[in-house]
Every structure is written in structure tokens, then in C-alpha cells.
N, CA, C and O atoms as a MOPAC input file, in Angstrom:
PM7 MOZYME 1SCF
protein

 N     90.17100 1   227.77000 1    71.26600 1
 C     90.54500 1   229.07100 1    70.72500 1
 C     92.00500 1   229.08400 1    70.28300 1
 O     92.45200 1   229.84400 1    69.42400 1
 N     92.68300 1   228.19600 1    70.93500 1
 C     94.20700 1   228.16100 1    70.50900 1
 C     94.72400 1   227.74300 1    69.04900 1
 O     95.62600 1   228.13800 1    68.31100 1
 N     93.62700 1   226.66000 1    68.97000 1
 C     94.19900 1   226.28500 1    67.15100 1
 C     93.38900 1   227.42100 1    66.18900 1
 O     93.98300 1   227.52600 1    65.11600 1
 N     92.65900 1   227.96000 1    66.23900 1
 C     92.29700 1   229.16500 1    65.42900 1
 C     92.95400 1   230.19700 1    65.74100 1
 O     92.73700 1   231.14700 1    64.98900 1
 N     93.82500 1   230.41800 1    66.73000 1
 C     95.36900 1   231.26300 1    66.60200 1
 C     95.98900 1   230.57300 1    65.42500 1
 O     96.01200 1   230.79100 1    64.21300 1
 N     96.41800 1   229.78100 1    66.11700 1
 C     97.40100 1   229.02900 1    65.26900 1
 C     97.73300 1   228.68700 1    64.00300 1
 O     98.76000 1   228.44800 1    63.36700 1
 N     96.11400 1   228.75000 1    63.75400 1
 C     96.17200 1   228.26300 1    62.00100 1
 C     96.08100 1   229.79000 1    61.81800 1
 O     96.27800 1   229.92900 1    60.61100 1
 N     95.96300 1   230.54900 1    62.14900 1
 C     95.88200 1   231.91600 1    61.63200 1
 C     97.16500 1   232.73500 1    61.55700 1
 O     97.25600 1   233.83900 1    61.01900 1
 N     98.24700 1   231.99500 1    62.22100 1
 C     99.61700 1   232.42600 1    62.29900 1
 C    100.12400 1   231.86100 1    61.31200 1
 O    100.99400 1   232.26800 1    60.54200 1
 N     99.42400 1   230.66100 1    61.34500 1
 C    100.06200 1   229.74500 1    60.15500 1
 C    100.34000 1   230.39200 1    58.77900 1
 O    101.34600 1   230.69900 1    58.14000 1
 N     98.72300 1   230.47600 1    58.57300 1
 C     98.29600 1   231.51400 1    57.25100 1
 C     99.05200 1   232.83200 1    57.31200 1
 O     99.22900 1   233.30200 1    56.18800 1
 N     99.58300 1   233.60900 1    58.37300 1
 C    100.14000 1   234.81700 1    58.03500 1
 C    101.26500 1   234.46700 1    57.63900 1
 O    101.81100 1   235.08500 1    56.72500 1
 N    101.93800 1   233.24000 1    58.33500 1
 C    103.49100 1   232.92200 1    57.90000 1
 C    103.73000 1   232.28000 1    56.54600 1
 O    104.69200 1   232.42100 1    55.79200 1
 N    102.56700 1   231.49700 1    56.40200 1
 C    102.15600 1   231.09600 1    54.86100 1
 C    102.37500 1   232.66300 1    53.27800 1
 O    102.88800 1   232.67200 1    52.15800 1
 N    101.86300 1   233.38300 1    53.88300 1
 C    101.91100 1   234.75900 1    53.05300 1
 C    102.81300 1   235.31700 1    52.98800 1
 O    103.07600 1   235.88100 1    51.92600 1
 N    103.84900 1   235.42800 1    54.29800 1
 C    105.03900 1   236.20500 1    54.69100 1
 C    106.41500 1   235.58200 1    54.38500 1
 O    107.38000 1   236.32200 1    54.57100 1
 N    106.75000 1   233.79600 1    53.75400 1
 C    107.84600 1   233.58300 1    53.80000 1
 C    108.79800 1   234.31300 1    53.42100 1
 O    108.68200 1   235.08500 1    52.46900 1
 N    110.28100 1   234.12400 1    54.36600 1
 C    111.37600 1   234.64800 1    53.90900 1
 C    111.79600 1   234.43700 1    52.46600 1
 O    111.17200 1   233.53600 1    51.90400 1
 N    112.65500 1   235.02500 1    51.78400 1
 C    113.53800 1   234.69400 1    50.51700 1
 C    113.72800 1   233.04600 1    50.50700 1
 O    113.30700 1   232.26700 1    49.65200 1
 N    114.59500 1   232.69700 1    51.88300 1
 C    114.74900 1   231.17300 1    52.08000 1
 C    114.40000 1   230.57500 1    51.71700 1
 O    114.86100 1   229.77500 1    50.90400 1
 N    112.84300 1   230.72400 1    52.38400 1
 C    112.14500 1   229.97100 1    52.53800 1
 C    111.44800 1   229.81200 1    51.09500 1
 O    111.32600 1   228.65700 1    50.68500 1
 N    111.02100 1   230.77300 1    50.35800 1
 C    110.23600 1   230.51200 1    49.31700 1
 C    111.07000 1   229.92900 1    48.07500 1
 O    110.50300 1   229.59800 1    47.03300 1
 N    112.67400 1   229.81100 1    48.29000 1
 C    113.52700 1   229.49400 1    47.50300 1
 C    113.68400 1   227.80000 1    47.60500 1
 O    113.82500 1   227.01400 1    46.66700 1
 N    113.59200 1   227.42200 1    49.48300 1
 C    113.39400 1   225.93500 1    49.04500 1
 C    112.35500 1   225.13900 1    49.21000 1
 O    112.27100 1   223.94800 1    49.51000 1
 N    111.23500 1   226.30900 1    48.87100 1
 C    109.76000 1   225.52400 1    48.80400 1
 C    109.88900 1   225.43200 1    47.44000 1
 O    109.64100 1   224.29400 1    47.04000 1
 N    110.21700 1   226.29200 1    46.49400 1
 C    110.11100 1   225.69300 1    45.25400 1
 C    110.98900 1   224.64000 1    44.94500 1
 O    110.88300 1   224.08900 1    43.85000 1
 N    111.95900 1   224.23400 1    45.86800 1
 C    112.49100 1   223.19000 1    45.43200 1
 C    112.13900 1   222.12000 1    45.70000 1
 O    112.77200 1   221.21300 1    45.15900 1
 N    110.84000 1   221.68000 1    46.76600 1
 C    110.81900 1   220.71900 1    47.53700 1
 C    109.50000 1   220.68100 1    47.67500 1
 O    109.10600 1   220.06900 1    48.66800 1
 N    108.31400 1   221.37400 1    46.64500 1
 C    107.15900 1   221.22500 1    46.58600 1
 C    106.37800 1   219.86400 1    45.67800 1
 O    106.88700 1   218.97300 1    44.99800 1
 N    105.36100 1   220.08000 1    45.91800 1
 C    105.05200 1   219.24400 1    44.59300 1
 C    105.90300 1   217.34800 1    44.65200 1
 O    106.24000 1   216.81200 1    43.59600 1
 N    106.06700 1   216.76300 1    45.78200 1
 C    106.74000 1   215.86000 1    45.95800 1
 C    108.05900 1   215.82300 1    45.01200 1
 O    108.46200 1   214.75100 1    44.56200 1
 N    108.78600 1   217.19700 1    44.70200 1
 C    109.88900 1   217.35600 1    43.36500 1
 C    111.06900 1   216.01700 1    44.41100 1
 O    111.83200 1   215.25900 1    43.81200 1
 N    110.97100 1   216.02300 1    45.55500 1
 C    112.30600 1   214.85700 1    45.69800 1
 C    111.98900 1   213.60600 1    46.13400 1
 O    112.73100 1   212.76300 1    46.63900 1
 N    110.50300 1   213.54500 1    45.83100 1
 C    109.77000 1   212.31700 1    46.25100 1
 C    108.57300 1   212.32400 1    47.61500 1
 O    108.05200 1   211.28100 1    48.01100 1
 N    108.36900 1   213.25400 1    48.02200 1
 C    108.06900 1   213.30600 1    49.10200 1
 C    106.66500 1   214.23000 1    49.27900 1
 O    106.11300 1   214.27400 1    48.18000 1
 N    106.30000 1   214.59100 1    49.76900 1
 C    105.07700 1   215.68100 1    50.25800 1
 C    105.50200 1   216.80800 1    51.19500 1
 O    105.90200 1   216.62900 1    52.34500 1
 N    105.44000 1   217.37700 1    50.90200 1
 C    106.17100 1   218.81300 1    52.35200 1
 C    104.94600 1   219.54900 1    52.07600 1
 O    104.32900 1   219.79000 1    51.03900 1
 N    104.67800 1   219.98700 1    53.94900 1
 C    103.82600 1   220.81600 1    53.84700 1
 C    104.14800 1   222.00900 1    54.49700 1
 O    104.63000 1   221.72800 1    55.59400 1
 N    104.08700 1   223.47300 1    54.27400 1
 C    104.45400 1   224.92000 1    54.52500 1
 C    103.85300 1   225.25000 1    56.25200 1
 O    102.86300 1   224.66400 1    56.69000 1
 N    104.40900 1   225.96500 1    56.82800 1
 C    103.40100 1   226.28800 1    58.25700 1
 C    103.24600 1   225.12000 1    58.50100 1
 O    104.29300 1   225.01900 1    57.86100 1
 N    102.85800 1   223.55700 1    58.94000 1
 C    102.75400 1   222.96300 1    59.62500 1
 C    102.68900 1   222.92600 1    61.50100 1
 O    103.61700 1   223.11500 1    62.28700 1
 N    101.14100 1   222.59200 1    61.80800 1
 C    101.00100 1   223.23600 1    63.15300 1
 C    101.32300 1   221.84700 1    64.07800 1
 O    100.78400 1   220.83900 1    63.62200 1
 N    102.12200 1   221.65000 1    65.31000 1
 C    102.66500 1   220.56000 1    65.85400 1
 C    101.64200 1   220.70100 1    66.74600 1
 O    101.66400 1   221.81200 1    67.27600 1
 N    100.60300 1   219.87300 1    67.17400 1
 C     99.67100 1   219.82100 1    68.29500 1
 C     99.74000 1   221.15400 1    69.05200 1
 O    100.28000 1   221.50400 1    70.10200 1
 N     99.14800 1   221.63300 1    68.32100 1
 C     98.57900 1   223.29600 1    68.64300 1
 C     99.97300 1   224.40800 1    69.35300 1
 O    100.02300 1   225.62000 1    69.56400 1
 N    100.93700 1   223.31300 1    69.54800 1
 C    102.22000 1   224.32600 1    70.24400 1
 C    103.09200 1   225.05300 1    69.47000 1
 O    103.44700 1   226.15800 1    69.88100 1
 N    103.56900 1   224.55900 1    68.24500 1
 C    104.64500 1   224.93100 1    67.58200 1
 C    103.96200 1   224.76400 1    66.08000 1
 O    103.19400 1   223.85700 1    65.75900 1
 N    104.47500 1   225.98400 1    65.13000 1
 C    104.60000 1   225.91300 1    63.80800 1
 C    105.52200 1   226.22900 1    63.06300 1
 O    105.90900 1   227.35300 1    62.74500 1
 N    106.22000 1   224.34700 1    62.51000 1
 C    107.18700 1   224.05100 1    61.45800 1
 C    107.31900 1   224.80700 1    60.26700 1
 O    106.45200 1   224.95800 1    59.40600 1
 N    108.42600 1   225.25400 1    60.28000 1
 C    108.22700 1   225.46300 1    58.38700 1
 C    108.34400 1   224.46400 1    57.62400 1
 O    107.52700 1   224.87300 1    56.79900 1
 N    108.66600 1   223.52200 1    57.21600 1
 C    108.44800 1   222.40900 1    56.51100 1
 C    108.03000 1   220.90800 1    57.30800 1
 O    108.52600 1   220.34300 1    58.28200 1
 N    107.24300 1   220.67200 1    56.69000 1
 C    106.84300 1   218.92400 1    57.61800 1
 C    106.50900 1   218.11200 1    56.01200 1
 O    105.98100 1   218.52500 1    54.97900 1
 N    107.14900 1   216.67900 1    56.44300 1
 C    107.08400 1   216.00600 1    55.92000 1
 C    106.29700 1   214.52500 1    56.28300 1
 O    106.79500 1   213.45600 1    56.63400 1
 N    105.12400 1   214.83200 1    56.09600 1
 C    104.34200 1   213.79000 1    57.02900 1
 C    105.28800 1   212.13900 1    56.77200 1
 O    106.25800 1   211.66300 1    57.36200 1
 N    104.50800 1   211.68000 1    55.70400 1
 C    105.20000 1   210.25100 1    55.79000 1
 C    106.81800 1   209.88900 1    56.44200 1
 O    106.93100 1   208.80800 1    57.02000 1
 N    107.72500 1   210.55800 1    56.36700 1
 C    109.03600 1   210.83300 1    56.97200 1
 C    109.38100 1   211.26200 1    58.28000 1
 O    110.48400 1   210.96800 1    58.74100 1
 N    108.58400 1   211.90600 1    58.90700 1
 C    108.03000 1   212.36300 1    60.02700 1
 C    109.46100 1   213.13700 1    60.14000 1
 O    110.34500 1   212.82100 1    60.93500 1
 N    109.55400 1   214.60200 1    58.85800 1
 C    111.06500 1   214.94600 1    58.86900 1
 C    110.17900 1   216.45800 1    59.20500 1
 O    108.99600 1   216.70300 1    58.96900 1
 N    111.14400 1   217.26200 1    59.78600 1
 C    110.47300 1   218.91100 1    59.94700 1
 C    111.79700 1   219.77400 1    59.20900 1
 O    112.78900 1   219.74800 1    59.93700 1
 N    111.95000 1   220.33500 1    58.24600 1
 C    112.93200 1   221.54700 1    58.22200 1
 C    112.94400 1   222.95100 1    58.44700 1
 O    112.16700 1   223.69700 1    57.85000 1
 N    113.60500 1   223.27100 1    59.10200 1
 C    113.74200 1   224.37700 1    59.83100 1
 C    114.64200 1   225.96900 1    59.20800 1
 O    115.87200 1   225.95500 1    59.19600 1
 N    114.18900 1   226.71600 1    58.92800 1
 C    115.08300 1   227.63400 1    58.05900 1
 C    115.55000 1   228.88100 1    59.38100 1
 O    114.61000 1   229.61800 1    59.68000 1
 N    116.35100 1   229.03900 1    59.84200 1
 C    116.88800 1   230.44500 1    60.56000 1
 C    117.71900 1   231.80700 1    60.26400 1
 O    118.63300 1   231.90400 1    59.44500 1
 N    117.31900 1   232.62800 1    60.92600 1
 C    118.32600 1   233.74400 1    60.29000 1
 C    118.91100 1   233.67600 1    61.79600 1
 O    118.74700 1   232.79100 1    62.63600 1
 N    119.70800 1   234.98300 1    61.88700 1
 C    120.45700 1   235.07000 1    62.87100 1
 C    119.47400 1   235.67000 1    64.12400 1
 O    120.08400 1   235.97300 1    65.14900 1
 N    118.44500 1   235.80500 1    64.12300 1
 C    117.70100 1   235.84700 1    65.53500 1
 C    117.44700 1   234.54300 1    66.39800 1
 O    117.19800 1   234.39900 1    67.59500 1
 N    117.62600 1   233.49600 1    65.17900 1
 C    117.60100 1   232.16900 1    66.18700 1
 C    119.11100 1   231.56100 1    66.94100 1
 O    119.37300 1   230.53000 1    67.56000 1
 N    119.90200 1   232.75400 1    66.53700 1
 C    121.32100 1   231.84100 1    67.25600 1
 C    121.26300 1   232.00000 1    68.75400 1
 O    120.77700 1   232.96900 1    69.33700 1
 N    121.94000 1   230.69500 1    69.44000 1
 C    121.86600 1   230.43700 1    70.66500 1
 C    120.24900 1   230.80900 1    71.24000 1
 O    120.17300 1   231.14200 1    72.42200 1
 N    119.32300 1   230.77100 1    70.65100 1
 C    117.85500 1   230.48400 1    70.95000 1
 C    117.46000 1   229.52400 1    71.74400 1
 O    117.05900 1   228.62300 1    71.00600 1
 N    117.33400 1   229.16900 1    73.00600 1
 C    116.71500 1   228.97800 1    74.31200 1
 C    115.11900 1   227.72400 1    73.47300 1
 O    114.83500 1   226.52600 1    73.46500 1
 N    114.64700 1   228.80000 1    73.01700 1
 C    113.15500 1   228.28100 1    72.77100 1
 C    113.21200 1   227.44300 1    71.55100 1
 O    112.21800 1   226.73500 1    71.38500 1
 N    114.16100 1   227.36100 1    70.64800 1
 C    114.35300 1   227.16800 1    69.33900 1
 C    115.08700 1   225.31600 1    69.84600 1
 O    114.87500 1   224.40200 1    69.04900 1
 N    115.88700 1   225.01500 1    71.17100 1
 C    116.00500 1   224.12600 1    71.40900 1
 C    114.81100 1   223.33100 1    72.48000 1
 O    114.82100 1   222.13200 1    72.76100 1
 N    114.30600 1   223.85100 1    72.72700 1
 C    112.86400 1   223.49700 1    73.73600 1
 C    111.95100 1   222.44900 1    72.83600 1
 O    111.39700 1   221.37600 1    73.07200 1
 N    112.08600 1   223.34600 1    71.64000 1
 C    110.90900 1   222.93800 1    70.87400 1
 C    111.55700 1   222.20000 1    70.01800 1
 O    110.76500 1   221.33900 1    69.63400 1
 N    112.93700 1   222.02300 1    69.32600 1
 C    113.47800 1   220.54900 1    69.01800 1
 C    113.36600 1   219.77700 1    69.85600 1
 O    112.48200 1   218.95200 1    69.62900 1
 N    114.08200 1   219.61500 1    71.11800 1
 C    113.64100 1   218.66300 1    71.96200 1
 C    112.01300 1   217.82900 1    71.54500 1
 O    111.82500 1   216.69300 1    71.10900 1
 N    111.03800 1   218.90100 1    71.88100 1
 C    110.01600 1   218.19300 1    71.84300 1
 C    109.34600 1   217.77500 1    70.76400 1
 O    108.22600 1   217.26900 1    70.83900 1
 N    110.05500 1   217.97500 1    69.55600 1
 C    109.91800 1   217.52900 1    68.75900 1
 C    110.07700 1   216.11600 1    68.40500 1
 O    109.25600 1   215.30900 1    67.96600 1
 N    111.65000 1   215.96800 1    68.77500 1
 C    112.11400 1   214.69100 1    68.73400 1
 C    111.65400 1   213.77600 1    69.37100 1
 O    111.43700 1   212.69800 1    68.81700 1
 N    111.33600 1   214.01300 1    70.96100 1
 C    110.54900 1   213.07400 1    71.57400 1
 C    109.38300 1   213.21400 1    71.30700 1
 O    108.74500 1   213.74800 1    72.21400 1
 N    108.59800 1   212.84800 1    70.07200 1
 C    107.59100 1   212.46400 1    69.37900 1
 C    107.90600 1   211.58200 1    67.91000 1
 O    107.06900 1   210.97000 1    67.24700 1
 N    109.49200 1   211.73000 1    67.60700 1
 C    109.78500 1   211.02700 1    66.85800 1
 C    110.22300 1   211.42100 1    65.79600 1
 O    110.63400 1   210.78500 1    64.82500 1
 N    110.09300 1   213.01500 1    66.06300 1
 C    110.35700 1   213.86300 1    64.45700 1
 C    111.30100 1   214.07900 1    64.44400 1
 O    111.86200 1   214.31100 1    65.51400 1
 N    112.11900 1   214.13200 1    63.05000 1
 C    113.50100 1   214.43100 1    62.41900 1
 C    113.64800 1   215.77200 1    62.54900 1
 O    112.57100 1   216.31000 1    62.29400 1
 N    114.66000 1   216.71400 1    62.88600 1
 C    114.96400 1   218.39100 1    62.97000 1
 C    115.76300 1   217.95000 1    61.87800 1
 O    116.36300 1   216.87600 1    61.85000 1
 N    115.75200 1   218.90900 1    60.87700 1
 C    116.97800 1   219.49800 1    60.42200 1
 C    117.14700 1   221.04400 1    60.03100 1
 O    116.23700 1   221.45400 1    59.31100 1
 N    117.92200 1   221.77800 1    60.29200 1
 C    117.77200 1   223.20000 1    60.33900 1
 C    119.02700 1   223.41000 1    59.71900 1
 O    120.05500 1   222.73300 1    59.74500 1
 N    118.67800 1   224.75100 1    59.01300 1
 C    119.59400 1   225.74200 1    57.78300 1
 C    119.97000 1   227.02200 1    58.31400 1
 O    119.35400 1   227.75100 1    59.09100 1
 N    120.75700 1   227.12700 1    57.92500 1
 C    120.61600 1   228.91500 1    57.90600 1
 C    120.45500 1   229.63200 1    56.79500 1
 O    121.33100 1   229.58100 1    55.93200 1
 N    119.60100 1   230.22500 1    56.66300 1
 C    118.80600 1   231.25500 1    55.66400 1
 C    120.08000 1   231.18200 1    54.31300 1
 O    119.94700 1   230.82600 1    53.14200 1
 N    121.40600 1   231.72300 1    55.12900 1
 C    122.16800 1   231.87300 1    53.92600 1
 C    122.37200 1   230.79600 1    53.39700 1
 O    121.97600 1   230.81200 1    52.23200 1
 N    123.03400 1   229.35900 1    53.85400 1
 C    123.13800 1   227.84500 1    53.70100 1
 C    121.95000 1   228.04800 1    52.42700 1
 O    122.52400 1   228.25000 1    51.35700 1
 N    120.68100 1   228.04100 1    52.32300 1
 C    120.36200 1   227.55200 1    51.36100 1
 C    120.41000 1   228.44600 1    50.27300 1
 O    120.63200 1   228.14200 1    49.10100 1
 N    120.16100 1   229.71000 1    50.79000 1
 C    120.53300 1   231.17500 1    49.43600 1
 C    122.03100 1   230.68800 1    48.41700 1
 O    122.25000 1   230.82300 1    47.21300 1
 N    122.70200 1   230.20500 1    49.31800 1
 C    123.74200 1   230.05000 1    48.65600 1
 C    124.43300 1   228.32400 1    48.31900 1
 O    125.43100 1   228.13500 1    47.62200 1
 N    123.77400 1   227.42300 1    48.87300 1
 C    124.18000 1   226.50900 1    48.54000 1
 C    123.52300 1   225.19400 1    48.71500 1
 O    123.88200 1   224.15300 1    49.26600 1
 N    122.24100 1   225.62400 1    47.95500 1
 C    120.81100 1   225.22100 1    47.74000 1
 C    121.00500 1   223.23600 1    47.28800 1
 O    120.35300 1   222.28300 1    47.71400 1
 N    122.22300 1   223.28200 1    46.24200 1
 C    122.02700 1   222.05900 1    45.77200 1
 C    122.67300 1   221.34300 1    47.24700 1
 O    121.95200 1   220.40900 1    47.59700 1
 N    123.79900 1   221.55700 1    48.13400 1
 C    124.56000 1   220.87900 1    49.16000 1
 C    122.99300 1   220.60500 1    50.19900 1
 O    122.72000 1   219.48400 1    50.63000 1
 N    122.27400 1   221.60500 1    50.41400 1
 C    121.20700 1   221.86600 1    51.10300 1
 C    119.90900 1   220.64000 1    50.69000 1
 O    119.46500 1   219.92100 1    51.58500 1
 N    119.50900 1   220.55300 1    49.56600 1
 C    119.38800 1   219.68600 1    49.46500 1
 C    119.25800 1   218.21500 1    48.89500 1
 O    118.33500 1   217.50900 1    48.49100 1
 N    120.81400 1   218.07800 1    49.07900 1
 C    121.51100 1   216.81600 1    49.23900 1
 C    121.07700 1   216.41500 1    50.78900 1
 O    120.39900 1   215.41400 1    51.02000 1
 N    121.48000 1   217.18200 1    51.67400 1
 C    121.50500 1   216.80000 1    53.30600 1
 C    119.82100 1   216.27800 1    53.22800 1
 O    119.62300 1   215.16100 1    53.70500 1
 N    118.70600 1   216.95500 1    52.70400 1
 C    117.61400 1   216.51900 1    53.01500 1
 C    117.38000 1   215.11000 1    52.10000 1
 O    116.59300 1   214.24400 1    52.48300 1
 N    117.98200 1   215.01200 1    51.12900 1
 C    117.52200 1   213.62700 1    50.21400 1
 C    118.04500 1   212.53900 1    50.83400 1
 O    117.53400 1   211.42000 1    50.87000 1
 N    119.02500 1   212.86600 1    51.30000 1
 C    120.03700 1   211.62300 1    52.19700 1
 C    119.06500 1   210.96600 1    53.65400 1
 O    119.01000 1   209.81700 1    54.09100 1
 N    118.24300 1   212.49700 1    54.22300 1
 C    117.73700 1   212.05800 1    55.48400 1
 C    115.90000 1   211.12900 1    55.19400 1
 O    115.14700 1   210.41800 1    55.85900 1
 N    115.93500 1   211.77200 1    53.71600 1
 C    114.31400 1   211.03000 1    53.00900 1
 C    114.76800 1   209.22300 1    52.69500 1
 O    113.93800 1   208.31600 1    52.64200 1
 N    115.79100 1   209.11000 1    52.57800 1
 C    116.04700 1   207.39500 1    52.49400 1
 C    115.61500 1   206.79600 1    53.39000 1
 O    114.81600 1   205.86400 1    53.29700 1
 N    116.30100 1   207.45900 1    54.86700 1
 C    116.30300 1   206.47100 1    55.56100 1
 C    114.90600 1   205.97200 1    56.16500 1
 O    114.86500 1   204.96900 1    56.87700 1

């Protein structure tokens, strides 16, 4: 019953993105920097990414200011990482406003 939550949160968050967010999905859809990103991404039924990058095993993360000093927001990097996945996280404004620096940081982390 948990992953039919999940994908159903998915899908609402799928419908609901922020400004941010829908600003650097169009930049980063469609493999536009080489890559595949997928929206909502569900992490073994616990957590859902806003961006995953399967082959890269990269996740990006977009925040506003409800995630500062967030408790749960480092729980779930943690466990992210110890599975092997890349965090990288923005702040909402970071990419509103400085979309190309934004992503530069992600093309640099798709090399390696």
C-alpha cells in the first residue's frame, strides 16, 4: 500500500511543481545536457527526489526556505548517499536567478 501512496504523491508533485522547479526541468529535460532526468523520482518507497538521474546516479534537489536547517532534509541525504547517490541541492532563488551558474555546477558533476 505504501508505493501506491507514493506514486500518488509523486503524481501530485508532478502537477504541482514550484516556479524552480519547472524552470530547470525545462532546462534539463529531454537529455538537453546529455543525460535523462526524471521528475518525482520515488527512492525505494521512502523518499521522493525531484530530479534523478539514473545512469549518473545524481539526485537534484530544489529548496525554498522551509528546508533551512531541516533535520529530515539531512536524514534523507545521508541515506541517500549511502546508496551511492550524488545530492546536489539549490535554492529556489539560485536557480530563478542564476540558472546558467546552476547549471554549470550540474554539467561539471555529469562528467565525472
Amino acid at each position: 500500500m505504501r508505493h501506491n501512496n507514493m506514486l500518488f504523491l509523486a503524481r501530485q508533485l508532478r502537477k504541482n511543481m514550484t516556479d524552480a522547479e519547472l524552470f530547470l526541468w525545462k532546462k534539463i529535460r529531454r537529455k538537453s545536457l546529455g543525460y535523462r532526468f526524471i521528475r518525482q523520482y520515488i527512492v525505494d518507497d521512502l523518499y521522493i527526489v525531484d530530479f534523478y538521474c539514473q545512469e549518473k546516479r545524481l539526485v537534484i534537489e530544489l529548496d525554498g526556505g522551509q528546508h533551512a536547517d531541516n533535520t529530515e532534509d539531512v536524514k534523507r541525504q545521508k541515506y541517500l548517499e549511502e546508496k551511492g547517490i550524488i545530492v546536489l541541492r539549490f535554492w529556489n532563488d539560485e536557480i530563478l536567478t542564476n540558472i546558467e551558474g546552476c547549471l554549470y555546477i550540474i554539467s561539471e558533476f555529469l562528467k565525472k
